[in-house]
N, CA, C and O atoms as a CHARMM CRD file, in Angstrom:
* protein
*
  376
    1    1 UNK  N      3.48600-266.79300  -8.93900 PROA 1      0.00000
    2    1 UNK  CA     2.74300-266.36400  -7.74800 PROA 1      0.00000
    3    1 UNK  C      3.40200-266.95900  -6.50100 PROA 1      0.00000
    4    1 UNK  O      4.19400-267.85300  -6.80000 PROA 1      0.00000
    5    2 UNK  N      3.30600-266.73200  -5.25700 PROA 2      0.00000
    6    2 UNK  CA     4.12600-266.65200  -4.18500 PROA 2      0.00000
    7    2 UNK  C      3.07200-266.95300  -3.52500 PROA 2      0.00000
    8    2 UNK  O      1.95900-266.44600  -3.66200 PROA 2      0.00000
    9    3 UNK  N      3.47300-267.99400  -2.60500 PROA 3      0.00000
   10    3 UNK  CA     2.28900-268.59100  -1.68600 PROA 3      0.00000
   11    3 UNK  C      2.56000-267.68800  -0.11700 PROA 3      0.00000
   12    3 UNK  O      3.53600-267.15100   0.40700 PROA 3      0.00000
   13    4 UNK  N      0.96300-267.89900   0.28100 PROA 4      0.00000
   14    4 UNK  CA     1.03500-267.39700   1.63100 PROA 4      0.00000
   15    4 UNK  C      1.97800-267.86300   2.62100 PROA 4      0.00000
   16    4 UNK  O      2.77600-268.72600   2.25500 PROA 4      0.00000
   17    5 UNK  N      2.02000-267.50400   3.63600 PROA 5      0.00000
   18    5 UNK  CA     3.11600-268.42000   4.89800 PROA 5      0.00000
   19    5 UNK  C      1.97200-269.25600   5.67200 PROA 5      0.00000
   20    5 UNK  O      1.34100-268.85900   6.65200 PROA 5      0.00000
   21    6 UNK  N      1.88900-270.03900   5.26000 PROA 6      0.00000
   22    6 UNK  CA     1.12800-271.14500   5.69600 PROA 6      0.00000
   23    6 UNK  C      2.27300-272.27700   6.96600 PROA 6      0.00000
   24    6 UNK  O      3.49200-272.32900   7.13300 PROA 6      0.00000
   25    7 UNK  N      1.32200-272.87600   7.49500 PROA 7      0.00000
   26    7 UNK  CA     2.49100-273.87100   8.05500 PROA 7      0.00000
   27    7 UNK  C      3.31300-275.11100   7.26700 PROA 7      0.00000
   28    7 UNK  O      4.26900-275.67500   7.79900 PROA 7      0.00000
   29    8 UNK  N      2.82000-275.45400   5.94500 PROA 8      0.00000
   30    8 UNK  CA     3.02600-276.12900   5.33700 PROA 8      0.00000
   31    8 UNK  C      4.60200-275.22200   4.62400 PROA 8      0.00000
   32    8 UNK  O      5.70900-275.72700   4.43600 PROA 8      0.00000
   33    9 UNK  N      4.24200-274.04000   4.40600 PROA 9      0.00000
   34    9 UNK  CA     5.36800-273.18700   3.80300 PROA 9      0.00000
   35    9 UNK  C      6.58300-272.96200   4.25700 PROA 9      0.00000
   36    9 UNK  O      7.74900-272.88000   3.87000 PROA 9      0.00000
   37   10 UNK  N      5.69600-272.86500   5.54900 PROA 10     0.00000
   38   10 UNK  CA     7.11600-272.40700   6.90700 PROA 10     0.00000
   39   10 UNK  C      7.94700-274.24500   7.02300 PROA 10     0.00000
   40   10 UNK  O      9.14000-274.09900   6.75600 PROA 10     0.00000
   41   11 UNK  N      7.73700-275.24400   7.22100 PROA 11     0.00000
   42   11 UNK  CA     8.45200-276.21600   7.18900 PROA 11     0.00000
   43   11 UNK  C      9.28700-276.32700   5.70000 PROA 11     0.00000
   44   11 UNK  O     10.45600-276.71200   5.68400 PROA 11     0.00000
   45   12 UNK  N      8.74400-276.04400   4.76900 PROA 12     0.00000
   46   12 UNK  CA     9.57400-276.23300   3.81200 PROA 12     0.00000
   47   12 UNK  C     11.03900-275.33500   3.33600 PROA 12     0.00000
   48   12 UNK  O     12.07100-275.54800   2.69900 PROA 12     0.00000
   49   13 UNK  N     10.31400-274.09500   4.17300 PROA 13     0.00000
   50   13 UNK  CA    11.60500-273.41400   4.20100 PROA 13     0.00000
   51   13 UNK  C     12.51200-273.70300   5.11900 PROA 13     0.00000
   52   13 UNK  O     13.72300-273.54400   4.97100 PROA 13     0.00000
   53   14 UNK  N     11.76400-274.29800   6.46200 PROA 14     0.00000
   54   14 UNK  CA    12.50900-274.45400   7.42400 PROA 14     0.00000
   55   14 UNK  C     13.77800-276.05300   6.99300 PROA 14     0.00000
   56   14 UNK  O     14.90800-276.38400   7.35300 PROA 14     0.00000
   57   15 UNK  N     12.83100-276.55400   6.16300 PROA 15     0.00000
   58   15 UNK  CA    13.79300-277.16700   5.88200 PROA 15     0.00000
   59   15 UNK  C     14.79000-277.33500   4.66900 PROA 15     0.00000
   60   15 UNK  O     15.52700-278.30200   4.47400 PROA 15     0.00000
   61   16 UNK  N     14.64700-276.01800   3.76700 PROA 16     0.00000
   62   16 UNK  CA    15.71200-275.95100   2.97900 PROA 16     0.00000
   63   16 UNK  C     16.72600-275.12600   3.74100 PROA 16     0.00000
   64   16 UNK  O     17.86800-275.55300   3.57400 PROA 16     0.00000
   65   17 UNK  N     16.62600-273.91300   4.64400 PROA 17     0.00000
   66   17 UNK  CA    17.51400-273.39500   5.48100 PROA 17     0.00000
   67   17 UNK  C     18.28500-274.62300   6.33000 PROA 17     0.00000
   68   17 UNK  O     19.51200-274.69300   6.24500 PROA 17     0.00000
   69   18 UNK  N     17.52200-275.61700   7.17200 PROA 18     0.00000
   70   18 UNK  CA    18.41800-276.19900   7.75900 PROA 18     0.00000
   71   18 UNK  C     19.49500-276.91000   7.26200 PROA 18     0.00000
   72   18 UNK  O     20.59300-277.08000   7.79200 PROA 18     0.00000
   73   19 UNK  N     18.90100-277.49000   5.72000 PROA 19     0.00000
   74   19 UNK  CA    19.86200-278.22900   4.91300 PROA 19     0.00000
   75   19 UNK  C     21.02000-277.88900   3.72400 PROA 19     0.00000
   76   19 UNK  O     21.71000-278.69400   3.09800 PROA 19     0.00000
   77   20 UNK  N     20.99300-276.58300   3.64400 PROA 20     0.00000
   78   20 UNK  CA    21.40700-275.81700   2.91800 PROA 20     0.00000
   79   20 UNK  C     22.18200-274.39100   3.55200 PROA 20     0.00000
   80   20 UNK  O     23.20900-273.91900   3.06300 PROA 20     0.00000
   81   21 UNK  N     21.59300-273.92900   4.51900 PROA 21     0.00000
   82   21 UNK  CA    22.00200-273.00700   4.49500 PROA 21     0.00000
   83   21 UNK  C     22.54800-272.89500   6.12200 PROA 21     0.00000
   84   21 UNK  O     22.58100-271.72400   6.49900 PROA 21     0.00000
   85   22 UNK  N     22.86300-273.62000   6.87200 PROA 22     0.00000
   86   22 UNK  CA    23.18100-274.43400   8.57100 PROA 22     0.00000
   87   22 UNK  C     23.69300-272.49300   9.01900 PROA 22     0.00000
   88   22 UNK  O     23.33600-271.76700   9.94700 PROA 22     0.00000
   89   23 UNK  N     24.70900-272.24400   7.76200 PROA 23     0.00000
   90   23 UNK  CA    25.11600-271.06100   9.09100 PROA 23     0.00000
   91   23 UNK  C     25.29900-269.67200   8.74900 PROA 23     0.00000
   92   23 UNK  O     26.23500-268.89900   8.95700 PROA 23     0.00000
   93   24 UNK  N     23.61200-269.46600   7.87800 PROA 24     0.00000
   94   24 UNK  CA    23.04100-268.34800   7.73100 PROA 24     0.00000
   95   24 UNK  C     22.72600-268.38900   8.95700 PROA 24     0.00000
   96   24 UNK  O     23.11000-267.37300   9.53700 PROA 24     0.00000
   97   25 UNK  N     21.94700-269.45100   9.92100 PROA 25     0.00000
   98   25 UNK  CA    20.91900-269.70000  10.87700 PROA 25     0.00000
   99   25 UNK  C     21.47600-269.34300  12.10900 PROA 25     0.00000
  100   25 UNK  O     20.96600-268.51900  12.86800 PROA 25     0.00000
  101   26 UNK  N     23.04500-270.26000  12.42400 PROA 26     0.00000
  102   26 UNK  CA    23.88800-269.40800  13.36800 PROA 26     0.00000
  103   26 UNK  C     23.83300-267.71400  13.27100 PROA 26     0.00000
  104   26 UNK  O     23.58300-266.84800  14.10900 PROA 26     0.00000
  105   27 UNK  N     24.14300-267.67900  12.03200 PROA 27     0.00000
  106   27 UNK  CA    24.60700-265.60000  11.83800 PROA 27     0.00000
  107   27 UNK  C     22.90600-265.28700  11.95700 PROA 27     0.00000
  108   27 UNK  O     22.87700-264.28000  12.66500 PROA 27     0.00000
  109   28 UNK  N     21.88900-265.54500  11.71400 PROA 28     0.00000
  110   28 UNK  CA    20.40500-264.96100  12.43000 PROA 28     0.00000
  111   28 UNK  C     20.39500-265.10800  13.96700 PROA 28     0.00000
  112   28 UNK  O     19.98400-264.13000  14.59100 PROA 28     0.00000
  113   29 UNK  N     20.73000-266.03100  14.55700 PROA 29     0.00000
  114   29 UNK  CA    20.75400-266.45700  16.37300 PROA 29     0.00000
  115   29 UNK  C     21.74700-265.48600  16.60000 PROA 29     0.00000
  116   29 UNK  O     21.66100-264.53300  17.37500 PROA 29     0.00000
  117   30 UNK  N     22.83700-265.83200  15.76900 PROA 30     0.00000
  118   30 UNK  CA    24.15000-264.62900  16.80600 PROA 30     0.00000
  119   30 UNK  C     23.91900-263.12000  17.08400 PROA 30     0.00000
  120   30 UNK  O     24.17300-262.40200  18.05100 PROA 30     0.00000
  121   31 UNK  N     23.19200-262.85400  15.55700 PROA 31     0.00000
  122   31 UNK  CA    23.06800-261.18600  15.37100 PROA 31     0.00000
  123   31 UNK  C     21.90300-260.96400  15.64800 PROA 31     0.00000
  124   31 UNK  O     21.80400-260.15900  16.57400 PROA 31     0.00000
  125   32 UNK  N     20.63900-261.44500  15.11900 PROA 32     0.00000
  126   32 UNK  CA    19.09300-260.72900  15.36700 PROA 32     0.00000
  127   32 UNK  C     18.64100-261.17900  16.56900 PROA 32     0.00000
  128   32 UNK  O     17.66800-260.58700  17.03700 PROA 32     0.00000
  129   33 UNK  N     19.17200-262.20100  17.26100 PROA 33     0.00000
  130   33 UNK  CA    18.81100-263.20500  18.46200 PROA 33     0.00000
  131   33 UNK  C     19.71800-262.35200  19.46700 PROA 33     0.00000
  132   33 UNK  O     19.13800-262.10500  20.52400 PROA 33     0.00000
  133   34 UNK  N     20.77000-261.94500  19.38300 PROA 34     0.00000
  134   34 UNK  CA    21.83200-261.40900  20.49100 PROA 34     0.00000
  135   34 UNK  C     22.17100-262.55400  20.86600 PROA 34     0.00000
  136   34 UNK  O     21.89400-262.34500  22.04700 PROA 34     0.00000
  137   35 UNK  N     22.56500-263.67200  20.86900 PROA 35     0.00000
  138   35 UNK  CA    22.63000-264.70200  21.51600 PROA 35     0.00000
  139   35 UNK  C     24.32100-265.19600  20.68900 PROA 35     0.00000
  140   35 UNK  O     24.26900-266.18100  19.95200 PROA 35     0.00000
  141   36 UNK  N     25.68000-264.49700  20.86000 PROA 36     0.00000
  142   36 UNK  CA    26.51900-264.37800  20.52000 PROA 36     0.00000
  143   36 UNK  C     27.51100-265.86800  20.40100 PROA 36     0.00000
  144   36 UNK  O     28.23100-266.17600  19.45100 PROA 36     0.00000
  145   37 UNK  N     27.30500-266.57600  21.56000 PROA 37     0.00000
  146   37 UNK  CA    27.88000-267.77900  22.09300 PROA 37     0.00000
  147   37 UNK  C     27.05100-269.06400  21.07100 PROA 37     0.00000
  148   37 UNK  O     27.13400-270.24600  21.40400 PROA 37     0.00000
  149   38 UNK  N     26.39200-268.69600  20.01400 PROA 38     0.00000
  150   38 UNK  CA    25.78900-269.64600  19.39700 PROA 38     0.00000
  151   38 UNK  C     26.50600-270.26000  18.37900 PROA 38     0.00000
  152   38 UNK  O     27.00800-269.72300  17.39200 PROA 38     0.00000
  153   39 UNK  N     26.51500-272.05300  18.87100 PROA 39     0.00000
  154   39 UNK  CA    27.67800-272.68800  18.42200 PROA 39     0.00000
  155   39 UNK  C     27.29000-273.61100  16.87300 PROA 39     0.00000
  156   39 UNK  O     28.05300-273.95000  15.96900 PROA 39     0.00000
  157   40 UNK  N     25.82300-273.82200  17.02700 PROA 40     0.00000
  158   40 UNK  CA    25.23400-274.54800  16.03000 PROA 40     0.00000
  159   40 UNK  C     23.50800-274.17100  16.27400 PROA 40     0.00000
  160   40 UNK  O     22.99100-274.26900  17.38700 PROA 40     0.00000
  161   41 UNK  N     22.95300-273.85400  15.38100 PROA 41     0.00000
  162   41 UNK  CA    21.43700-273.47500  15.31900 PROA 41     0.00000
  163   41 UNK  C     20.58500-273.86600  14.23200 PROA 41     0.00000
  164   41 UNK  O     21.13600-273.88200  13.13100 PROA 41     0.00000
  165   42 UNK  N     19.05900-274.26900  14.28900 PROA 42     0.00000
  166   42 UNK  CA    18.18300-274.61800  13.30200 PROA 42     0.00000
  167   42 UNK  C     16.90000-273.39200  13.49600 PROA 42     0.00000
  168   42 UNK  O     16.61000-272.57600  14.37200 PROA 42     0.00000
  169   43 UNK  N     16.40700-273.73600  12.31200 PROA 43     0.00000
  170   43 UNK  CA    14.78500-272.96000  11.89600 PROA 43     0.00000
  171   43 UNK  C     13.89800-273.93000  12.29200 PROA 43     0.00000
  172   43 UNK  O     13.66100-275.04100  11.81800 PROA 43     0.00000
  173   44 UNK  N     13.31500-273.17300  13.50100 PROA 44     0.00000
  174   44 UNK  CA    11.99500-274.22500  13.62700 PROA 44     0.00000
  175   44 UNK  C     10.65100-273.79500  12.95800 PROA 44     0.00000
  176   44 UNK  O      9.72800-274.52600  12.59900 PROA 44     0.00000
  177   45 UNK  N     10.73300-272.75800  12.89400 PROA 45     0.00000
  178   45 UNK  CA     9.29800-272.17200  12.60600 PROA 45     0.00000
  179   45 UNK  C      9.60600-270.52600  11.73400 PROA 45     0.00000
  180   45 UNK  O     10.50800-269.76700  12.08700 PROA 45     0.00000
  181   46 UNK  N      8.83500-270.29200  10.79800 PROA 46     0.00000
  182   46 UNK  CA     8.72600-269.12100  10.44100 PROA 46     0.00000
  183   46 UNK  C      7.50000-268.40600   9.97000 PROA 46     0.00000
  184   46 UNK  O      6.95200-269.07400   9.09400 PROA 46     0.00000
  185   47 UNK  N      6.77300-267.11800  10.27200 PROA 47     0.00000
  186   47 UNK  CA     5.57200-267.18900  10.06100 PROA 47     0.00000
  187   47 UNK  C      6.00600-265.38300   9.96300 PROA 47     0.00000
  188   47 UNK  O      7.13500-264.93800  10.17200 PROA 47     0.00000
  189   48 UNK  N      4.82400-264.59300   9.60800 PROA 48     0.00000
  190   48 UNK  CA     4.95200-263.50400   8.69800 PROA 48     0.00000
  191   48 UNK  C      6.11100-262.57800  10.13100 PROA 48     0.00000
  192   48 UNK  O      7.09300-261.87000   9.90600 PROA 48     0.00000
  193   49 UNK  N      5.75700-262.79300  10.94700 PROA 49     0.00000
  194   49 UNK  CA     6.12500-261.80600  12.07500 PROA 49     0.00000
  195   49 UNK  C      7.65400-262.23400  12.48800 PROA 49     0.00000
  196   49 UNK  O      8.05500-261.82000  13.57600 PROA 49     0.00000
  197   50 UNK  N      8.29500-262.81900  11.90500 PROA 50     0.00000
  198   50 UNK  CA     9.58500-263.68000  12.81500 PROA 50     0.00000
  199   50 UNK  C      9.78600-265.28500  12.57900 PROA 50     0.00000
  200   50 UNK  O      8.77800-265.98900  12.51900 PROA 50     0.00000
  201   51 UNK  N     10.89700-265.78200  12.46400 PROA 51     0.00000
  202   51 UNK  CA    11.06900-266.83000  13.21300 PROA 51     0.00000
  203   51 UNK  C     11.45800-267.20800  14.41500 PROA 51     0.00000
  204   51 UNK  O     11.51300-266.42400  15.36300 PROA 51     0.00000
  205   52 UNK  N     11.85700-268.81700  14.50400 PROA 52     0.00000
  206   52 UNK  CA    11.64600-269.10900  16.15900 PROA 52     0.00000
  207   52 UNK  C     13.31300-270.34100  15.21600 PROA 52     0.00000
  208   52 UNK  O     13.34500-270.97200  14.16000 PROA 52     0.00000
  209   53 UNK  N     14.05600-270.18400  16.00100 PROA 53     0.00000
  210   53 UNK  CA    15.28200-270.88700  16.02500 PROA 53     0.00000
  211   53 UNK  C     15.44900-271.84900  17.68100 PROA 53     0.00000
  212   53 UNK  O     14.98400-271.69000  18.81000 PROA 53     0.00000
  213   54 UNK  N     16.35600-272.84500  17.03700 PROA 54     0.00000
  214   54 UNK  CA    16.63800-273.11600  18.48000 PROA 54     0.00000
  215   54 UNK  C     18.61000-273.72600  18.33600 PROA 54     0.00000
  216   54 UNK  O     19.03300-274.61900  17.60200 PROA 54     0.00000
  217   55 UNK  N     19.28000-273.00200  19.14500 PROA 55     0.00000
  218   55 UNK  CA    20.42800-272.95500  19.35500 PROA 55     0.00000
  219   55 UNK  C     21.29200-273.82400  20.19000 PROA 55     0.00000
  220   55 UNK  O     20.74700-274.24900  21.20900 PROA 55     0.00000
  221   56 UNK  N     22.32500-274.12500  20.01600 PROA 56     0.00000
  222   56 UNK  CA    22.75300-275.20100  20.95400 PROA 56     0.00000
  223   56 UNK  C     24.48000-273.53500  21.70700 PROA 56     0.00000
  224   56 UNK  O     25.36500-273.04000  21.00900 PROA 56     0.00000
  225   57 UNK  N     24.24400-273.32500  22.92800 PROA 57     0.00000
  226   57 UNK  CA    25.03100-272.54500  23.11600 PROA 57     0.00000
  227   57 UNK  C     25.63500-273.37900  24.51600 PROA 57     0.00000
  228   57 UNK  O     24.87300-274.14400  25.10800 PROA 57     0.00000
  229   58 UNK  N     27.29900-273.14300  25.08200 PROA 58     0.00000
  230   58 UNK  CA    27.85500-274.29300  25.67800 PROA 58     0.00000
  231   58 UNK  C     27.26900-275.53100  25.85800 PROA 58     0.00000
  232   58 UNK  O     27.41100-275.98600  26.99300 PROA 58     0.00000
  233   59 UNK  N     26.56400-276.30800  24.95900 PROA 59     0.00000
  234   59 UNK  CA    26.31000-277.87000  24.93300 PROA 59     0.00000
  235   59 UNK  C     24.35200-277.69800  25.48600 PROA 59     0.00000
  236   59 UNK  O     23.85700-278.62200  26.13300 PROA 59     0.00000
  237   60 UNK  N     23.79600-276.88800  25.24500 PROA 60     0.00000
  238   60 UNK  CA    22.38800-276.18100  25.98100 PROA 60     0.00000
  239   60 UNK  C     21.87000-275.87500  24.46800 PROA 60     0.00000
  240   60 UNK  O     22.29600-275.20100  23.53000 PROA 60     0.00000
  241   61 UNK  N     20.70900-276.72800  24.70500 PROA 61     0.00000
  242   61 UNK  CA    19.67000-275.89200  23.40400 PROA 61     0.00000
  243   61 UNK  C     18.14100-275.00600  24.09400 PROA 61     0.00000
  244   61 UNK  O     17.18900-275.20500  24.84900 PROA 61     0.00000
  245   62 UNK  N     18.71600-273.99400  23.25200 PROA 62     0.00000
  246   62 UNK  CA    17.84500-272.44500  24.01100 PROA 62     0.00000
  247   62 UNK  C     16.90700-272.15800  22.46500 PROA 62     0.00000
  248   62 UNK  O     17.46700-272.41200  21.39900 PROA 62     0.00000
  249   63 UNK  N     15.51300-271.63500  22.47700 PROA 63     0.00000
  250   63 UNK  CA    15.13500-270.99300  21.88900 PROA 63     0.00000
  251   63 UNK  C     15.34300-269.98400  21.99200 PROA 63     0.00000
  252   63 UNK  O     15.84300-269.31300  22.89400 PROA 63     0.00000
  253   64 UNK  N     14.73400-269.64700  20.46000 PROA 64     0.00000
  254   64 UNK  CA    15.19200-268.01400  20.30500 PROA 64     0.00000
  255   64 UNK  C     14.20300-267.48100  18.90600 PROA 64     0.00000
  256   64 UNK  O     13.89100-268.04800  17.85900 PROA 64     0.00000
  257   65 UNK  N     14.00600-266.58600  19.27900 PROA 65     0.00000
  258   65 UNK  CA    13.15400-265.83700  18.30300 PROA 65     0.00000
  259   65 UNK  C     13.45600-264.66400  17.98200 PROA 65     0.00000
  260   65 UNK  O     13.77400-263.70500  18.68700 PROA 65     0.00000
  261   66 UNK  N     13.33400-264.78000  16.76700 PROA 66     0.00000
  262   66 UNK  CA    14.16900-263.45000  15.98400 PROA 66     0.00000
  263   66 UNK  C     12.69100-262.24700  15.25800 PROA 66     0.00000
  264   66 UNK  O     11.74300-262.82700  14.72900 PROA 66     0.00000
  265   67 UNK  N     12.67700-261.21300  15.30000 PROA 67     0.00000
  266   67 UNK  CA    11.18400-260.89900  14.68100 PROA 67     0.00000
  267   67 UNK  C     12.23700-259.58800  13.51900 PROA 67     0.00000
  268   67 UNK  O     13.33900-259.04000  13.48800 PROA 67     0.00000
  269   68 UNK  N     10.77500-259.67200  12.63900 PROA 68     0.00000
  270   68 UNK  CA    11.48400-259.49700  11.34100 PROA 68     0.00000
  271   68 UNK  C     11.46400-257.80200  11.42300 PROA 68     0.00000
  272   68 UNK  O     11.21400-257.28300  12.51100 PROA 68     0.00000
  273   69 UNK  N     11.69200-257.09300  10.42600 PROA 69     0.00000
  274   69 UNK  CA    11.97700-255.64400  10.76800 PROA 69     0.00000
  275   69 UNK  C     10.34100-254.90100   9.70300 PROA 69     0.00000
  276   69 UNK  O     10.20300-253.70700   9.43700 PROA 69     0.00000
  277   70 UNK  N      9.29600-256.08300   9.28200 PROA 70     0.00000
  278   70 UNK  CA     8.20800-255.91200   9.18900 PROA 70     0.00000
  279   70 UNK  C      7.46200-257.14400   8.71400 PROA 70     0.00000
  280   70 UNK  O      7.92100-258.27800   8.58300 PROA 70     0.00000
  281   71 UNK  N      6.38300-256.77200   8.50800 PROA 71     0.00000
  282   71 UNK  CA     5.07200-257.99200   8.10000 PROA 71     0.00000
  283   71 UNK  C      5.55800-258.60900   6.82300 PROA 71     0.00000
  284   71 UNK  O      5.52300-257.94600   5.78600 PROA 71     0.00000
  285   72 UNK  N      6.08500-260.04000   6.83800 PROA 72     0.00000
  286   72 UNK  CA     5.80800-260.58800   5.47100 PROA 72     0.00000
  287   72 UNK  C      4.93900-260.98500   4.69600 PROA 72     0.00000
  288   72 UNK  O      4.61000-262.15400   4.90100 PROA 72     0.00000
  289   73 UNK  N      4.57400-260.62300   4.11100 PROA 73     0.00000
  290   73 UNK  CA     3.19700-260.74300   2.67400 PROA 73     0.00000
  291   73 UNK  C      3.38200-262.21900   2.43900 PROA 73     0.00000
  292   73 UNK  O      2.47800-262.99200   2.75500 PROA 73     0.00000
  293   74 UNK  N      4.53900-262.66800   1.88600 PROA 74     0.00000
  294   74 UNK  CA     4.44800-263.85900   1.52700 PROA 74     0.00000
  295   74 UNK  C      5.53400-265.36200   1.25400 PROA 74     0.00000
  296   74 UNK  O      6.06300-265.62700   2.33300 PROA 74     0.00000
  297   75 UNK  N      5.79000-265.94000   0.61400 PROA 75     0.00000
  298   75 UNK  CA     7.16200-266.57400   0.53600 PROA 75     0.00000
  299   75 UNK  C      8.04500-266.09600   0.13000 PROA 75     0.00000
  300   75 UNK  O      9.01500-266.07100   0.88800 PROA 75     0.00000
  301   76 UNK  N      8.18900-265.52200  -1.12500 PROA 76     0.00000
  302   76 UNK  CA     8.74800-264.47700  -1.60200 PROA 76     0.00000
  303   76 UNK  C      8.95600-263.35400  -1.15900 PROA 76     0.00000
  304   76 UNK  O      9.95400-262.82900  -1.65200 PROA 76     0.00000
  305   77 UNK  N      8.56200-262.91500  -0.61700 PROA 77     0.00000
  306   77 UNK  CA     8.80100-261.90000   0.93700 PROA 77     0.00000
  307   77 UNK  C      9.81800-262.09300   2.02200 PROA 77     0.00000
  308   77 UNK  O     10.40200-261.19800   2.63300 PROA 77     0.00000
  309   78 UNK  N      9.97900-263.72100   2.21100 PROA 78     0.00000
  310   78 UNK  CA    10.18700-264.29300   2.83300 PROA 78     0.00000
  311   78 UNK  C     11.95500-264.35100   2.68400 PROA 78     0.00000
  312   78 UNK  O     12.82300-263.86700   3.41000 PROA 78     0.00000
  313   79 UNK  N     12.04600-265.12000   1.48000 PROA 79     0.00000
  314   79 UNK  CA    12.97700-265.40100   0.79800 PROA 79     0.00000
  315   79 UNK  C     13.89800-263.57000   0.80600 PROA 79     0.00000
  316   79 UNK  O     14.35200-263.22900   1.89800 PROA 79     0.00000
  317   80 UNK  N     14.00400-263.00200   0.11600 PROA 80     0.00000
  318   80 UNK  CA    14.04800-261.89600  -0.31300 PROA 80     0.00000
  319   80 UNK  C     14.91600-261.19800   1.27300 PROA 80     0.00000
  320   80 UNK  O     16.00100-260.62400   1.36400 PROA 80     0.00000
  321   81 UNK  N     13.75900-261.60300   2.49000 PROA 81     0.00000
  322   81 UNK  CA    14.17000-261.00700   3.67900 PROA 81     0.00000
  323   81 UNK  C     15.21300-261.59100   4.49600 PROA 81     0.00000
  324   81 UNK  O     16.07100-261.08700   5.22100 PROA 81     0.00000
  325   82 UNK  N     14.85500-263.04800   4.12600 PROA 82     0.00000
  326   82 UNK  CA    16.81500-264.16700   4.72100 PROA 82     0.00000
  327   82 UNK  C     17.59700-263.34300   4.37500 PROA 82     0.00000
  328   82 UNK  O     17.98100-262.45600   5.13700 PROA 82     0.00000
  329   83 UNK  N     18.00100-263.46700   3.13200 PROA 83     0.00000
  330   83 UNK  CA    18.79600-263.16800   2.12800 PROA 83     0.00000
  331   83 UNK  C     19.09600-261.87300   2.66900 PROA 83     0.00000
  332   83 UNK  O     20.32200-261.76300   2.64900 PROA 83     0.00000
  333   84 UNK  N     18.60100-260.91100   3.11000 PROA 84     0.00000
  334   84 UNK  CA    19.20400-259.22100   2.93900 PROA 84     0.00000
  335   84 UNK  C     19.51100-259.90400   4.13700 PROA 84     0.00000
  336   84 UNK  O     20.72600-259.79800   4.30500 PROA 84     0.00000
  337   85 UNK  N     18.80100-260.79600   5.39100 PROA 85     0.00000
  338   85 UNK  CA    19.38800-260.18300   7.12000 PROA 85     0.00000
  339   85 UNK  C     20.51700-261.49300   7.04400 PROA 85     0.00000
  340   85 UNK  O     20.57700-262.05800   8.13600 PROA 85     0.00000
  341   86 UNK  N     21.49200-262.14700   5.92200 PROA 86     0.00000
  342   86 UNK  CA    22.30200-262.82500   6.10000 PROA 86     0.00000
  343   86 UNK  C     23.19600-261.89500   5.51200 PROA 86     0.00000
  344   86 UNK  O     24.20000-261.90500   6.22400 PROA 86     0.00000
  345   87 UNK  N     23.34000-261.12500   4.60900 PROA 87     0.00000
  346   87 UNK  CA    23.61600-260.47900   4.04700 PROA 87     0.00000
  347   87 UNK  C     24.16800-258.92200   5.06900 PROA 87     0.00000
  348   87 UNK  O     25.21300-258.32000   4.81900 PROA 87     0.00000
  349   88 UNK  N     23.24500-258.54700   6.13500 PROA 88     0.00000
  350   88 UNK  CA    23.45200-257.71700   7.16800 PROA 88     0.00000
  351   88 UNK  C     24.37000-258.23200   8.35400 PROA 88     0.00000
  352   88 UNK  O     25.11900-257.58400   9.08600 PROA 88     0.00000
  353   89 UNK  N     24.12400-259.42800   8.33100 PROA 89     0.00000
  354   89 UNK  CA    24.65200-260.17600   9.29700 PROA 89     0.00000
  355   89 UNK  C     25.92300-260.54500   9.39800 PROA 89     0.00000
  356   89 UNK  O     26.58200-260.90100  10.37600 PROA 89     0.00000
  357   90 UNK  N     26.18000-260.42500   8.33100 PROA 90     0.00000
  358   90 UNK  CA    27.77700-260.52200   7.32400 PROA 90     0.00000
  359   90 UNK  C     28.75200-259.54200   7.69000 PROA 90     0.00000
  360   90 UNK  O     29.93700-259.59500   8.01800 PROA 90     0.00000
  361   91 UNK  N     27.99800-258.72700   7.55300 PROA 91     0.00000
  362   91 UNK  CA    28.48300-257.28600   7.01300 PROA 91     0.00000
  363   91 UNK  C     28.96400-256.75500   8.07900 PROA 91     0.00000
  364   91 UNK  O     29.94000-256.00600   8.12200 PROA 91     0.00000
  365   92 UNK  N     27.96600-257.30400   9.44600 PROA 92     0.00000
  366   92 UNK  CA    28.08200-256.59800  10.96700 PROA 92     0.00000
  367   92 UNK  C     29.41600-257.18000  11.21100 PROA 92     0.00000
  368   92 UNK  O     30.25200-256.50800  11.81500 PROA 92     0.00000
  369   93 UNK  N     29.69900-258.40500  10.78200 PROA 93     0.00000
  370   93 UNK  CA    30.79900-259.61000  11.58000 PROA 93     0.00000
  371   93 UNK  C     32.37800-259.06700  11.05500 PROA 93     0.00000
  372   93 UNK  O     33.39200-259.22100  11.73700 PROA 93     0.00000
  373   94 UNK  N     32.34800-258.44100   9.77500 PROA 94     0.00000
  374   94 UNK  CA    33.64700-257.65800   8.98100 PROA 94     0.00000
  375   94 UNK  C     34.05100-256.22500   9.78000 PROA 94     0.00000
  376   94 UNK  O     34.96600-255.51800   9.35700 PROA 94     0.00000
């Protein structure tokens, strides 16, 4: 079973993305953010509608919020949806 997006949920992902996955998070800021000049970025927050990143672009940390391309149901929802928009994000950069 797949837990709701709770805030407890959203930090835990937020912090396996930051520690694991540093520059999926850039390729979400560069591509779903438009924010191209992004040199290093983290997950601050994620909740069914989007996350909220914050970017360090020429030596400047900018938020940024990325919103998802629909409602996530759940963690597993969640998961599932990184994964394809790192995966898109990839794909745009080739």
């Amino acid at each position: 079973m797949s837990d709701p997006l709770t805030p407890t949920v959203s930090d835990r992902i937020c912090k396996h993305m930051n520690e694991d996955h540093s520059n999926a998070i850039v390729l979400y800021a560069k591509i779903f953010g438009n924010v191209s000049e992004t040199e290093t970025a983290i997950m601050e927050s994620i909740d069914p509608e989007g996350m909220n990143l914050s970017a360090t672009v020429k030596g400047k940390t900018i938020p940024i919020r990325v919103n998802f391309d629909h409602v996530l149901k759940d963690s597993e929802d969640a998961h599932h949806t990184l994964i394809d928009m790192v995966k898109q994000a990839r794909s745009s950069q080739s």
